[in-house]
C-alpha positions as a printed Julia matrix, in Angstrom:
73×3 Matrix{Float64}:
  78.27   84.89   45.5
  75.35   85.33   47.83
  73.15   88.58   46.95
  73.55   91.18   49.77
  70.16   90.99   51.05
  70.48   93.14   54.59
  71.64   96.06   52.69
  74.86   96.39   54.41
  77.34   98.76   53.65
  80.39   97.2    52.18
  83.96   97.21   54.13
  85.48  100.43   52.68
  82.5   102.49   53.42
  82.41  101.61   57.01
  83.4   104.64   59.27
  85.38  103.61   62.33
  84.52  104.65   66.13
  88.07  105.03   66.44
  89.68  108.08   64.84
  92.8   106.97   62.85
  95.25  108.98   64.56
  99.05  108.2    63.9
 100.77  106.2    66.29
 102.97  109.11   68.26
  99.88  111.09   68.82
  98.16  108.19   70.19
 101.31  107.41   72.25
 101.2   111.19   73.55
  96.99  111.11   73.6
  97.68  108.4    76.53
 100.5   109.39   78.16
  98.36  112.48   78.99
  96.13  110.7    80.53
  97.37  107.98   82.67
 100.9   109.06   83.31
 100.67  112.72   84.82
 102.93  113.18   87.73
 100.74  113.53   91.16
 100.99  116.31   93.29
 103.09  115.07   96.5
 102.27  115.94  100.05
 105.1   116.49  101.7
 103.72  116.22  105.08
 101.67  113.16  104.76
 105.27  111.88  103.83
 106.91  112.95  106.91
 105.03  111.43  108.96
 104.65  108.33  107.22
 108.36  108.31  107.53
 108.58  108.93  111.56
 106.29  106.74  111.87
 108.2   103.97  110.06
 111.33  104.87  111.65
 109.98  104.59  114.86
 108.71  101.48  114.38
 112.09   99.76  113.38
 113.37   96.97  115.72
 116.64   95.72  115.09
 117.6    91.83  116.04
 120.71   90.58  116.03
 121.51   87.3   114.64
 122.23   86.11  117.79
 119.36   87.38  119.51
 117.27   85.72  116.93
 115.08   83.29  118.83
 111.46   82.89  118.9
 110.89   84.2   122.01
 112.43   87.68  121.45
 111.01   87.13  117.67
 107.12   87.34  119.53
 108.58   90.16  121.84
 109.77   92.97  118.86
 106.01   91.55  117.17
């Protein structure tokens, strides 16, 4: 075996960045932090929602032709 000549420390003896949690605290650890519910604006939604129901054209399949495709665009 090769001498250890930069003076490392050996593996057992290495202290990790990461602290060794168990896995379910980990789990909960990250669900704190990514998966909090956000706060909902409930008129930002309302009028998203006029506006998209406003918006709605309706074509029949008969009245499916390009020209009155361009028109409802």
């Amino acid at each position: 075996m090769k001498r250890n000549t930069l003076k490392q420390q050996s593996h057992s003896r290495l202290v990790y960045a990461q602290p060794q949690w168990a896995l379910f605290e980990r789990m909960e650890y990250v669900d704190k932090l990514y998966n909090q519910p956000k706060s909902i604006d409930f008129v930002n939604q309302q009028v998203l929602h006029q506006q998209r129901s406003q918006n709605l054209i309706e074509l029949t399949a008969e009245d499916f032709t390009e020209s009155n495709l361009l028109n409802a665009v």
